[in-house]
PyMOL commands that place a pseudoatom at each C-alpha (Angstrom):
pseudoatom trace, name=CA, resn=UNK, resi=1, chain=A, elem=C, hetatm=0, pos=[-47.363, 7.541, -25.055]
pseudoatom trace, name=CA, resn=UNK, resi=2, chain=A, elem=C, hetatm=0, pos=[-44.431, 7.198, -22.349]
pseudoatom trace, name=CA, resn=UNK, resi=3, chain=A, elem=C, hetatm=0, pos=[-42.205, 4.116, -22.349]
pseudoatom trace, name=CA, resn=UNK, resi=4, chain=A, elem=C, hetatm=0, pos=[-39.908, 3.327, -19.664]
pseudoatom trace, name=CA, resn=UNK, resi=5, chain=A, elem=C, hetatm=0, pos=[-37.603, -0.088, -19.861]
pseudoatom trace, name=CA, resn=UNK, resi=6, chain=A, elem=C, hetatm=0, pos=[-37.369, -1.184, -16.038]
pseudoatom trace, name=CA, resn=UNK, resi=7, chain=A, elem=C, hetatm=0, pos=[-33.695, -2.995, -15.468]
pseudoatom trace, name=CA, resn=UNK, resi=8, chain=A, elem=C, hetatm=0, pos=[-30.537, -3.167, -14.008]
pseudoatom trace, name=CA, resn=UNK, resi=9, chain=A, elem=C, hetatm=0, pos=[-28.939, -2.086, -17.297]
pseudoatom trace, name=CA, resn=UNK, resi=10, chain=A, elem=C, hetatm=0, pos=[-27.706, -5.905, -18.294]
pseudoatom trace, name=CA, resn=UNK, resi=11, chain=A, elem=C, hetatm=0, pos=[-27.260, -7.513, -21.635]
pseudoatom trace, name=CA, resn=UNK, resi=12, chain=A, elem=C, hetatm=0, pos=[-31.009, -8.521, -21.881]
pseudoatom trace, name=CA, resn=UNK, resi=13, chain=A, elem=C, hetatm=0, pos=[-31.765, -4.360, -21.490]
pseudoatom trace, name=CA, resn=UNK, resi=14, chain=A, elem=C, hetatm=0, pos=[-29.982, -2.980, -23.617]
pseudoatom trace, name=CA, resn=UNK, resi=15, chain=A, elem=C, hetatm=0, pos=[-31.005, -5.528, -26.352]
pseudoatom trace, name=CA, resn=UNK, resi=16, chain=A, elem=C, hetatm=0, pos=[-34.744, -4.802, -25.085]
pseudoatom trace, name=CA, resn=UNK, resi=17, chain=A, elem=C, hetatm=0, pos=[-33.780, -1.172, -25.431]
pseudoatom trace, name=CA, resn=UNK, resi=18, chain=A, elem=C, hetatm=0, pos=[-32.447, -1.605, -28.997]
pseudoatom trace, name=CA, resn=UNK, resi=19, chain=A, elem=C, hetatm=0, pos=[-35.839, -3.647, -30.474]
pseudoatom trace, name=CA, resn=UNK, resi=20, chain=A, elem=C, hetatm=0, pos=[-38.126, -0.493, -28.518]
pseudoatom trace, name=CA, resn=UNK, resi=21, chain=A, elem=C, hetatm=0, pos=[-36.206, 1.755, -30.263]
pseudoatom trace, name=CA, resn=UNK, resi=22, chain=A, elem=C, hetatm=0, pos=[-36.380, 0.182, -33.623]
pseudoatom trace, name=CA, resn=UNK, resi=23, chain=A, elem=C, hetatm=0, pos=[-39.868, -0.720, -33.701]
pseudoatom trace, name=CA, resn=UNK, resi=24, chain=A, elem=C, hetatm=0, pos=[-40.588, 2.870, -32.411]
pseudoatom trace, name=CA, resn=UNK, resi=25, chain=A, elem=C, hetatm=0, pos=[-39.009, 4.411, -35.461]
pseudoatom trace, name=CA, resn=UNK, resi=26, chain=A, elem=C, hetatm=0, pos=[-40.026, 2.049, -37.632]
pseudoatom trace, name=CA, resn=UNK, resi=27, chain=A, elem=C, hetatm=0, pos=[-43.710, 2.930, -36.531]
pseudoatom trace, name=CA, resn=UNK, resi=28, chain=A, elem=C, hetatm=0, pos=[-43.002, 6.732, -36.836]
pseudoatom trace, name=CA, resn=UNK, resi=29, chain=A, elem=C, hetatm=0, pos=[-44.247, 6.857, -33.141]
pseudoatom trace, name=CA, resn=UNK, resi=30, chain=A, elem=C, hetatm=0, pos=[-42.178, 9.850, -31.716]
pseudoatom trace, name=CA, resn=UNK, resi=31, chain=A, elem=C, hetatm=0, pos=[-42.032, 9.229, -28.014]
pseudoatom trace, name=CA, resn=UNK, resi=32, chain=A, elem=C, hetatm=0, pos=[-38.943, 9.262, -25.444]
pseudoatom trace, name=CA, resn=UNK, resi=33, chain=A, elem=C, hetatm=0, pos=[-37.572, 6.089, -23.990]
pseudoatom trace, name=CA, resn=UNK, resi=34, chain=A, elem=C, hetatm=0, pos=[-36.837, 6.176, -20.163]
pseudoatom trace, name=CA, resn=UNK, resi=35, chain=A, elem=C, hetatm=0, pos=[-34.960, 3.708, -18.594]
pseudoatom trace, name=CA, resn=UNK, resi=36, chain=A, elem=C, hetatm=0, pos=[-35.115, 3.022, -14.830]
pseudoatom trace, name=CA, resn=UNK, resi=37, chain=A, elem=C, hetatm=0, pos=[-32.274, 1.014, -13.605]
pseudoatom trace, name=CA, resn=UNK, resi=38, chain=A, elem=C, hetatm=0, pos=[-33.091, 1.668, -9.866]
pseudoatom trace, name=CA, resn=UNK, resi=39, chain=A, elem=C, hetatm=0, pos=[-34.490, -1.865, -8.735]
pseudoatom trace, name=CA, resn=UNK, resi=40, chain=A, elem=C, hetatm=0, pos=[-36.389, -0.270, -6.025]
pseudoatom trace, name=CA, resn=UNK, resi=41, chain=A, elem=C, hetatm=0, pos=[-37.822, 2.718, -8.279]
pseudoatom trace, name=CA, resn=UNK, resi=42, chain=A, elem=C, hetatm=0, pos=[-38.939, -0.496, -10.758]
pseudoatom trace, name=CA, resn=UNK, resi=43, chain=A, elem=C, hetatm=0, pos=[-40.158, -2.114, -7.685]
pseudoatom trace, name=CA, resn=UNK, resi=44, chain=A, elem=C, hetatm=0, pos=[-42.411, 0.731, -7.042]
pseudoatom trace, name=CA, resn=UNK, resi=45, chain=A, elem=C, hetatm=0, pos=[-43.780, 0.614, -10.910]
pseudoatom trace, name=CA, resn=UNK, resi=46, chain=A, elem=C, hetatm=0, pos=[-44.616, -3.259, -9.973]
pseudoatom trace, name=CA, resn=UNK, resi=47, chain=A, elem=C, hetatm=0, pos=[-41.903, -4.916, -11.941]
pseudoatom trace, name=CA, resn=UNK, resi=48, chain=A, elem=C, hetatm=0, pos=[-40.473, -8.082, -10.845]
pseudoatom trace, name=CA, resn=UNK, resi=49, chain=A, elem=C, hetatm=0, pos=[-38.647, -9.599, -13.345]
pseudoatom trace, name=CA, resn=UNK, resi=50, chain=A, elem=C, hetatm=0, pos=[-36.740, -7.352, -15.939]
pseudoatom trace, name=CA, resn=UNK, resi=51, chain=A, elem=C, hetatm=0, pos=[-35.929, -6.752, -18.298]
pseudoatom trace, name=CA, resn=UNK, resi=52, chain=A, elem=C, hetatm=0, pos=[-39.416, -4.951, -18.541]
pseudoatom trace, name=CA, resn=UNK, resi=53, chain=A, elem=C, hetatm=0, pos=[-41.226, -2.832, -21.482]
pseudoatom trace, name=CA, resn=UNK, resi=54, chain=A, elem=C, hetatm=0, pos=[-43.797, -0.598, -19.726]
pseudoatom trace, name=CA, resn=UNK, resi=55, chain=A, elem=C, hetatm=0, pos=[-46.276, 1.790, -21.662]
pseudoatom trace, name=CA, resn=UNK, resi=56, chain=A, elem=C, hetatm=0, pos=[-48.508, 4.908, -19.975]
pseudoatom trace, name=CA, resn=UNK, resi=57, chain=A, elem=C, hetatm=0, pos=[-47.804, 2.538, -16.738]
pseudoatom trace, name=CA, resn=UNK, resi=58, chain=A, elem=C, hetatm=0, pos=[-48.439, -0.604, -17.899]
pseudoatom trace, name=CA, resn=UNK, resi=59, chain=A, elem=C, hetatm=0, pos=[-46.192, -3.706, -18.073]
pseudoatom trace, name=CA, resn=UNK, resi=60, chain=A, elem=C, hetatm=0, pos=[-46.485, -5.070, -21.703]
pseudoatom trace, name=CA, resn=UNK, resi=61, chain=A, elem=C, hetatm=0, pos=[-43.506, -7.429, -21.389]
pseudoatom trace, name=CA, resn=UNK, resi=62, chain=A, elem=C, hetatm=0, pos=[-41.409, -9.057, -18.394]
pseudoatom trace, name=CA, resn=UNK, resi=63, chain=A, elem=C, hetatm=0, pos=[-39.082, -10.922, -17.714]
pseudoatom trace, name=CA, resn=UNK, resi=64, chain=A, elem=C, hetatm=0, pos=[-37.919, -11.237, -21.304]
pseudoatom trace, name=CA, resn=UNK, resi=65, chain=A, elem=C, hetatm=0, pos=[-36.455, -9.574, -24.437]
pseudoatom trace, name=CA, resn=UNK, resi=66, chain=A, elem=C, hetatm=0, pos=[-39.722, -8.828, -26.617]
pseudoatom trace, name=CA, resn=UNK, resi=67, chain=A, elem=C, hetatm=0, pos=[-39.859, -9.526, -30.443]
pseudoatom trace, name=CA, resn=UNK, resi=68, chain=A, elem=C, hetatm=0, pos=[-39.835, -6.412, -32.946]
pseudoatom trace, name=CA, resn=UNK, resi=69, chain=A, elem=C, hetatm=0, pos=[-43.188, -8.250, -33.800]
pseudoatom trace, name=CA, resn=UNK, resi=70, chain=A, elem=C, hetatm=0, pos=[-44.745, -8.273, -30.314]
pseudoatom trace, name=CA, resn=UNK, resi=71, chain=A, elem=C, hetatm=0, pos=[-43.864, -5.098, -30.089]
pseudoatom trace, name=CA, resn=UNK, resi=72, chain=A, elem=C, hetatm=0, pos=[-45.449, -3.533, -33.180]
pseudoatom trace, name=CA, resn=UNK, resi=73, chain=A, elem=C, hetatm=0, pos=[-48.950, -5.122, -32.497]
pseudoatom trace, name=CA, resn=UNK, resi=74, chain=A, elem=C, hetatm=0, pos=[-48.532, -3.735, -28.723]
pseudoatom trace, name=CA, resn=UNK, resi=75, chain=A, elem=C, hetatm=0, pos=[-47.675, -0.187, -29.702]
pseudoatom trace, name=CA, resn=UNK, resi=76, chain=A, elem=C, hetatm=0, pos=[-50.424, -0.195, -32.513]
pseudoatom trace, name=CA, resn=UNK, resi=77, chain=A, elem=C, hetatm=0, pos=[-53.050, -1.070, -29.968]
pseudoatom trace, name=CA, resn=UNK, resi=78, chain=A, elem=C, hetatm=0, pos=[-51.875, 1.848, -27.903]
pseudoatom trace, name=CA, resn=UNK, resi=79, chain=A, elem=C, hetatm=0, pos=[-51.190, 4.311, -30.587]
pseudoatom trace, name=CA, resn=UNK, resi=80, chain=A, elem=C, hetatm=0, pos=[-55.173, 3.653, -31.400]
for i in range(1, 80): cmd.bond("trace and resi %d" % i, "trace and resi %d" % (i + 1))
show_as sticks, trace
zoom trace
């Protein structure tokens, strides 16, 4: 599984950074984090808003810091 959190680097993405991480350990799911804080290399992944959770490619969550409880039922589906 590869996550990337798309965002300029601000308050909101480095909390969204924080709650990935934790639910990511708490899960056991050994993965690396990439954060792209390039707006026009996010622009090319097809993020608008940010802060923005993306997994294999796939924007789970924009615009928004996600819950630790959005999170786990997202990464279970794509652990499966």
């Amino acid at each position: 599984m590869k996550v990337q959190i798309a965002g300029p680097g601000c308050g909101r993405c480095k909390a969204t950074e924080e709650v990935v991480g934790q639910v990511l350990k708490e899960l056991n799911i050994v993965t690396t984090v990439e954060h792209v804080y390039d707006i026009r290399e996010y622009g090319k992944l097809g993020v608008m808003l940010s802060p923005a959770v993306l997994v294999d490619g796939k924007i789970i969550f924009a615009g928004r810091v996600p819950t630790a409880q959005e999170l786990k039922k997202l990464f279970a589906e794509f652990g499966q």
